[in-house]
N, C-alpha and C positions, 0 to 999 in steps of 0.2 A: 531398868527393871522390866523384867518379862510378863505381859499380861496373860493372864490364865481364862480363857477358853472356857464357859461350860459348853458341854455341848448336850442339845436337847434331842428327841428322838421326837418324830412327827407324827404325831396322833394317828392312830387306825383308828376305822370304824368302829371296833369294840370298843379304844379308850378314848372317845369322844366323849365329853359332859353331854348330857340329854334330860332332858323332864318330859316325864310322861305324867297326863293327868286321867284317870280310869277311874271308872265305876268298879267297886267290887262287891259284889250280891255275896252274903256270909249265908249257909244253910243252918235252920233249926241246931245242929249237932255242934256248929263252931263260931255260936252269937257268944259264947261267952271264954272262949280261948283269944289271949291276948296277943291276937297275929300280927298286926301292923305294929307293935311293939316288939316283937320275935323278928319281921324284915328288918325293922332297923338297926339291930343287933347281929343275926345272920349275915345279911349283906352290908356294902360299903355303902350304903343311900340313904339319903334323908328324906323321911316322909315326914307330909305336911297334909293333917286333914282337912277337906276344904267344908266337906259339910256331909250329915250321918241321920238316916231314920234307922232306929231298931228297934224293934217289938220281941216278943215270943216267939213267933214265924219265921220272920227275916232280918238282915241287917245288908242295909244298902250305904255303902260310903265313897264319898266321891275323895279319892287319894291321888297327893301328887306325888311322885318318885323322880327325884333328881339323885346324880351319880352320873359314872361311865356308864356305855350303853352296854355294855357286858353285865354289866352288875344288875341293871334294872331290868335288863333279859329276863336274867336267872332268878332274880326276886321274883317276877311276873309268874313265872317257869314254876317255883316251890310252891307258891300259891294255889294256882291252878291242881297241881296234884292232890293238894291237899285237899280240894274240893271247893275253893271259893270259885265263883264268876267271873272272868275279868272282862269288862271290855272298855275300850279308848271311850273319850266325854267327845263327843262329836261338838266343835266349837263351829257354828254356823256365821260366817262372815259376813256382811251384806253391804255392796257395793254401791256406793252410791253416783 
């Protein structure tokens, strides 16, 4: 009996799995448009909110985005056009 082979193709950097965990500042104009629910249906990634202040003014939410790194690119990418904030949650490590 002849054993069958898959054969797999070796991740690029684009299709590497990656989590990215970011701050996104939402402006007055887009507190109440349902974006982190639009990324997770636009792109191929699961977002997971870690924690959210929103008022009238602003909306500040700290989001995680796992997927290929391509896909969490380009979710980041739409965002930003749109006019959200992004930027990385700077995780401070301390050596002991």
């Amino acid at each position: 009996m002849a054993k069958i082979y898959k054969k797999t193709l070796p991740a690029t950097k684009s299709t590497t799995p990656t989590q990215r965990r970011l701050w996104l500042m939402f402006p007055p104009k887009l507190i109440k448009k349902p974006l982190i629910w639009e990324v997770g249906h636009k792109f191929k990634v699961v977002t997971n909110i870690r924690q959210a202040s929103v008022t009238d003014e602003i909306g500040i939410v700290c989001l995680e985005l796992d997927g290929k790194r391509k896909d969490v690119k380009a979710a980041i990418q739409w965002l930003e056009k749109l006019g959200v904030s992004v930027e990385p949650v700077e995780i401070s490590v301390i050596e002991s």
